[in-house]
C-alpha positions as a printed Julia matrix, in Angstrom:
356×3 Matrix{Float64}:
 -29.85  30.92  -14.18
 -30.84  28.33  -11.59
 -31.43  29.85   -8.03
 -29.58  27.21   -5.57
 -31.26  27.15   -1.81
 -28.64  27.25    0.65
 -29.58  25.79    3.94
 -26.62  27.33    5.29
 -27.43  30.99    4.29
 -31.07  30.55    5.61
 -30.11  29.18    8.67
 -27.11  31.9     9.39
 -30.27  34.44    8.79
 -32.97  32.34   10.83
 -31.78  31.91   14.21
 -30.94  35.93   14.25
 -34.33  36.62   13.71
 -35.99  33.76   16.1
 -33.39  34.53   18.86
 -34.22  38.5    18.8
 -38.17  38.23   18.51
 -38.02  35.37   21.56
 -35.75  37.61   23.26
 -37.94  40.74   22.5
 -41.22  38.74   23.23
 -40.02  38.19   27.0
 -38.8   41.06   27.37
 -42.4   42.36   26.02
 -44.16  39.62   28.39
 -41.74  41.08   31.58
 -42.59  44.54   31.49
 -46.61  43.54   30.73
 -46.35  41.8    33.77
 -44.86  44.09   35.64
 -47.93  46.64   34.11
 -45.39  49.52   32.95
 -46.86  51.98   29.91
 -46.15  50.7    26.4
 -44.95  47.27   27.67
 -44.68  45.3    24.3
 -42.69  48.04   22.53
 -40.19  49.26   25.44
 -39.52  45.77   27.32
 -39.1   44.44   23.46
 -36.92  47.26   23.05
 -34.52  46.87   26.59
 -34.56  43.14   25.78
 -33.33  43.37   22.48
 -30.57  46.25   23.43
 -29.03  44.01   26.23
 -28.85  41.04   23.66
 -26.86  43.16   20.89
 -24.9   44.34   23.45
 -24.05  41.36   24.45
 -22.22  40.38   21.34
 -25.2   37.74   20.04
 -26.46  38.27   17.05
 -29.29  39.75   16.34
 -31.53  40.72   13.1
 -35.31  42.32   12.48
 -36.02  41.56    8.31
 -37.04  44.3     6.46
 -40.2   42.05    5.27
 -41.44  42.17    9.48
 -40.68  45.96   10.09
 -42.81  46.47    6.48
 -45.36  44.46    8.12
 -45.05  46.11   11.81
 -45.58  49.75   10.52
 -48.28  48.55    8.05
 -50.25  47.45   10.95
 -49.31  50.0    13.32
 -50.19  53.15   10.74
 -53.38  51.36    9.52
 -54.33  50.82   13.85
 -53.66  54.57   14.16
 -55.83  55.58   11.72
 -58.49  54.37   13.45
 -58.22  57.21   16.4
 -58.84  59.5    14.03
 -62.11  61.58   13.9
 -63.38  64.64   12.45
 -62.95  66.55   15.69
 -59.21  66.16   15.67
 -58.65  67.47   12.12
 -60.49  70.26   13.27
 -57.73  71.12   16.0
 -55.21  71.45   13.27
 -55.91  75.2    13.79
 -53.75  75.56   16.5
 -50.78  73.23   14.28
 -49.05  76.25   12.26
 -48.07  77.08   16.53
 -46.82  74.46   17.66
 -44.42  73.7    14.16
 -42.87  77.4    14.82
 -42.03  76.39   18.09
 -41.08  73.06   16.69
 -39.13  74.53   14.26
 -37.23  76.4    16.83
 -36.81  73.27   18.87
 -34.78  71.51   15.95
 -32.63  74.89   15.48
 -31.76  75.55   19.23
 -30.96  71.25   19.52
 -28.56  71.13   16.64
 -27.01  74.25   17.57
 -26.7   72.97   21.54
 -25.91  69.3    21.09
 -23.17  70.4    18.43
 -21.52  73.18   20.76
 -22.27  70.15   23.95
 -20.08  67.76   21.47
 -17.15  69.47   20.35
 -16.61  71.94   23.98
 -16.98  69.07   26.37
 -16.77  65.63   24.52
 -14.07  67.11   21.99
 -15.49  65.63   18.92
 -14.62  67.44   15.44
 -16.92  69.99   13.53
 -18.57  67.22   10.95
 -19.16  64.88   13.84
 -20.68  66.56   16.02
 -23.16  68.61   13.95
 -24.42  65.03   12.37
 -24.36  63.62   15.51
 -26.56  66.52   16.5
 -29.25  65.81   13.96
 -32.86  64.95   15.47
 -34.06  62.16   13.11
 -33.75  61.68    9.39
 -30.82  59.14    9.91
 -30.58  57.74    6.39
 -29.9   61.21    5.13
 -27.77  62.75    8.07
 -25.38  59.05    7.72
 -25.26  59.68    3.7
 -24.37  63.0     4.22
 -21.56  61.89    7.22
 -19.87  59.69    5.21
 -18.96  61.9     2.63
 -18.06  65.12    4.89
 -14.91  62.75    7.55
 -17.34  62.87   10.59
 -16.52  59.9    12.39
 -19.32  57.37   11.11
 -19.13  55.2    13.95
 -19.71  58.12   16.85
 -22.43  59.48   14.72
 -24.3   56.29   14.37
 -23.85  55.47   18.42
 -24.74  58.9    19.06
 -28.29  58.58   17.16
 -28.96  55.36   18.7
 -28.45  55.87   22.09
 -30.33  59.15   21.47
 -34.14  56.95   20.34
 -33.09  54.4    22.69
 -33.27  57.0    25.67
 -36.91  58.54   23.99
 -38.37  55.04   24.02
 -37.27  53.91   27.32
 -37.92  57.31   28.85
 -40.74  58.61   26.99
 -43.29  55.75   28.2
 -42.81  55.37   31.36
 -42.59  59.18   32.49
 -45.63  59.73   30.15
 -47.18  56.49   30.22
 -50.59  57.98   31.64
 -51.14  61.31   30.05
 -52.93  60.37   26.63
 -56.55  59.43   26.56
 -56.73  57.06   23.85
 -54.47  54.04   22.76
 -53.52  50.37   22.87
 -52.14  50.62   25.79
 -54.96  51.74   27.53
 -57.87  50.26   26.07
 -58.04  46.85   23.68
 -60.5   47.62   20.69
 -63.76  45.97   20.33
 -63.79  43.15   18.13
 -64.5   43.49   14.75
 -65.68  41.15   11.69
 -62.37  39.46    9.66
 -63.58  40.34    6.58
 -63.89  44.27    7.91
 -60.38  43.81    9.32
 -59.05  42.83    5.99
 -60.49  45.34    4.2
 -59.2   47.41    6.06
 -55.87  46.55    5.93
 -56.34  46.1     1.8
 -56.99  50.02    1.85
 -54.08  50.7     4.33
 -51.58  48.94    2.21
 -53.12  50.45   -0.97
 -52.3   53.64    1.03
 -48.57  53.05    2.04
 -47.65  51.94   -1.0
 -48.68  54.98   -2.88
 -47.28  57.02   -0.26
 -43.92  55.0    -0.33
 -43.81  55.36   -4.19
 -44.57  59.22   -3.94
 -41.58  58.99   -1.26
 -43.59  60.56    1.45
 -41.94  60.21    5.02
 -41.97  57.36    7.03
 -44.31  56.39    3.64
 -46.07  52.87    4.81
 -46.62  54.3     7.92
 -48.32  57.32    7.3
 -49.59  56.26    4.04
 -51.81  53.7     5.79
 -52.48  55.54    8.61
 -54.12  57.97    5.77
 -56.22  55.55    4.21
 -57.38  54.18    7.58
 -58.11  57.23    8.97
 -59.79  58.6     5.94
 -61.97  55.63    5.88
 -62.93  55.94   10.11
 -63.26  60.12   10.13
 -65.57  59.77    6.95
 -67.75  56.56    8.67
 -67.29  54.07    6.03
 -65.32  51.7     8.0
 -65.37  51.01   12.25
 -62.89  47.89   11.86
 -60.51  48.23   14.54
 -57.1   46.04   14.49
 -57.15  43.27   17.24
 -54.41  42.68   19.81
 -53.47  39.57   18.05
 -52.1   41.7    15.36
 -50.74  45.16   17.49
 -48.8   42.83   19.97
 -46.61  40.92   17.66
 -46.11  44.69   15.58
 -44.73  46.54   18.98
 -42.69  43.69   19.85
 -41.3   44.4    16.37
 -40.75  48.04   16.67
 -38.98  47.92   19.73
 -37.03  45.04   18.64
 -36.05  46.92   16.02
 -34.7   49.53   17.86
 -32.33  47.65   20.06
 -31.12  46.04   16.93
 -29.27  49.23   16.16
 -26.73  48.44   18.86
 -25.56  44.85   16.61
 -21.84  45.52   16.79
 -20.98  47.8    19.26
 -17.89  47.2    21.22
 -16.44  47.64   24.62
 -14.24  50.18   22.86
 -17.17  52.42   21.52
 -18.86  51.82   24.59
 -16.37  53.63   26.51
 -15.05  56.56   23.99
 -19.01  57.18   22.92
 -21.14  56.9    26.05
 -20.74  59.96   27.91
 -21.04  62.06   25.27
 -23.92  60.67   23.61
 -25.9   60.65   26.86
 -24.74  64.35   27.18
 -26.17  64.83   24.0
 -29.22  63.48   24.86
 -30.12  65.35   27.97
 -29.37  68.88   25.71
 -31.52  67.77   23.26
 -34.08  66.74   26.0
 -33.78  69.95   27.6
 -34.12  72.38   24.46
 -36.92  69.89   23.24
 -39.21  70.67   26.57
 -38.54  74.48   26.67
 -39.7   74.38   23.31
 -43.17  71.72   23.97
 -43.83  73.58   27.25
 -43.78  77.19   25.32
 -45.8   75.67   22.87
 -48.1   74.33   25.48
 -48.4   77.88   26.94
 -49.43  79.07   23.4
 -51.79  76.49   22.26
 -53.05  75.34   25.27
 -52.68  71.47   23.87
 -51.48  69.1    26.59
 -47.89  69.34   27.25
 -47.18  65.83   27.45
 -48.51  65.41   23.84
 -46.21  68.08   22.89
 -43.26  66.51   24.03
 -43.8   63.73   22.8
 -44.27  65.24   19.45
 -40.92  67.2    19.53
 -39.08  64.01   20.45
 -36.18  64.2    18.42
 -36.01  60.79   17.23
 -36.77  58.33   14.0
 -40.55  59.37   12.68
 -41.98  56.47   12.41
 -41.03  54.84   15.82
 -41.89  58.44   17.75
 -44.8   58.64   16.21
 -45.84  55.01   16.62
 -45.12  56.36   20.37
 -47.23  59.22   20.64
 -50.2   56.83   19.93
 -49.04  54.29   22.08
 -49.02  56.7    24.69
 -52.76  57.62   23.52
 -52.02  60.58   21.86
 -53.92  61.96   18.73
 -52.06  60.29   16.04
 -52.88  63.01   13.65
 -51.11  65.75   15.28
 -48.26  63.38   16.09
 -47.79  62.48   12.71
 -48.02  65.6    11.12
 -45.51  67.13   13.4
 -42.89  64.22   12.72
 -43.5   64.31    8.96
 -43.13  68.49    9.12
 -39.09  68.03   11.17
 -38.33  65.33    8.99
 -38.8   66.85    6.1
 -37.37  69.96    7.44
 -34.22  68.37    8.22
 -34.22  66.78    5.03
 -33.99  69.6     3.18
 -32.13  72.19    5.15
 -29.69  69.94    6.52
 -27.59  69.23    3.17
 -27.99  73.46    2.61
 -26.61  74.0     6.54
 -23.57  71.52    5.56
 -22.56  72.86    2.42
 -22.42  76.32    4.25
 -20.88  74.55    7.34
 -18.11  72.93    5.4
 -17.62  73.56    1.85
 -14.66  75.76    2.17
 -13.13  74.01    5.27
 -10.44  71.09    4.89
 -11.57  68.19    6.19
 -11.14  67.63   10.33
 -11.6   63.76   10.93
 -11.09  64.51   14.75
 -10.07  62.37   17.82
């Protein structure tokens, strides 16, 4: 069967793309100029937000946010050294206290969403979820939570992190891209590089690993740096373009939403957010107190958002990307497994409430 090009179809999936990443790229070149913290990934981000929200439409391909978190995982990889592995002592910690973070924000954001903003049972608890959103909207859809509040919820919830998050911790890490441009290094070490990183994700994506092309190349990278058989560090030309990406990506997830969402969802999800904020910090600074780790990489590392993007954070913010990543990975795949157990108890013998 003959495959027909249709300038039509390519167009109506062009100009999407080039209007968001120009859009994204000033917003990007704004915020740079204005030197705020992480200014390619949170101006791209604000950018991008006000254009969906304007009603224009917007699109980031699946091929570029492949590319974006290949790059980004394979950059982090090259913070890591033997002396932060050896700090994973003090891990098992902070994941308890993690692990009580993700109970006591579930429990508060779902109590915060059906006593004040009146939502139903369903709704709110998957509403309340920090992160895994491909599960939590599979699960949604089949338990009557209202799709659209849940999805507007989540959204406005890792908008909020990634606007927030860099510019009220935009100094505290000690190593990143946004505070110090790597040296240059040889092409052909650069591509190498990136062979092994991709190698990496791909394996990790096939064993279906978390946030797999991510952390699968930030494994091979760093494996390859902590060991001292590679120094290749990713050049601006390459990071820029890949946080302008991210962030775009991000504000994408607002494509759609009306005046009447705006106005039934807002308030609540911004509620939300601030209980979830607020039982995520108790939790950090308690693990802080206990570990003695910096408590601005702690928060940052209970930020109850999307794992790849809030960990792409924490080492934008110069945080050790090891410890980020391992603490994402650990409430993801918490979530993913004890959220469908928590429902089934939650729900299984109550009729379905589709709510207001």
């Amino acid at each position: 069967m003959a495959i027909r090009f249709s300038p039509h179809r390519w167009r109506a999936a062009l100009v999407p793309t080039l209007l968001t990443l120009g859009v994204a790229t000033l917003g990007g070149i704004a915020f740079f100029l204005l030197a705020l913290p992480a200014p390619w990934m949170s101006g791209a981000l604000l950018a991008t937000t006000a254009l969906a929200l304007s009603g224009a439409p917007v699109r980031v391909p699946e091929a570029l946010r492949f590319v974006c978190f290949l790059i980004l995982g394979c950059s982090m990889g090259t913070a890591l050294t033997p002396g932060m592995l050896g700090q994973a002592a003090t891990w098992p910690v902070s994941m308890a206290c993690l692990a009580l973070s993700l109970v006591g924000v579930m429990a508060g954001v779902t109590v915060f969403l059906m006593r004040v903003a009146g939502w139903s049972r369903e709704t709110a608890f998957y509403a309340s979820a920090p992160g895994a959103l491909a599960a939590v909207l599979s699960l949604a859809s089949a338990s009557g939570a209202d799709m659209r509040r849940v999805a507007f919820a989540q959204g406005v919830r890792l908008f909020l992190l990634v606007a927030l998050l860099t510019q009220l911790l935009g100094t505290g890490g000690t190593r990143g891209p946004a505070f110090a441009p790597p040296p240059a290094s040889p092409l052909l070490d650069i591509g190498l590089l990136l062979a092994a990183s991709l190698a990496g994700g791909l394996l990790f994506a096939r064993l279906r690993v978390p946030g797999g092309i991510l952390v699968g190349a930030l494994a091979a990278s760093g494996a390859l740096h902590a060991s001292g058989l590679s120094d290749a560090q990713i050049p601006d030309a390459l990071m820029v373009p890949s946080f302008l990406v991210l962030g775009a990506g991000v504000g994408v997830r607002f494509r759609g939403t009306t005046r009447a969402t705006l106005r039934d969802c807002l308030f609540a999800s911004l509620g939300a957010f601030v209980v979830a904020m607020a039982v995520s910090v108790a939790c950090a600074l308690l693990a802080a107190w206990l570990t003695g780790e910096d408590a601005g990489k702690l928060i940052t590392a209970f930020a109850p958002g999307a794992l790849e993007t809030m960990t792409v954070l924490g080492f934008a913010l110069g945080y050790d990307p090891a410890f980020m990543s391992a603490h994402h990975i650990f409430r993801f795949a918490g979530l993913s497994v004890v959220l469908p157990l928590v429902a089934h108890l939650l729900f299984q013998a109550r009729p379905k409430d589709p709510g207001p």
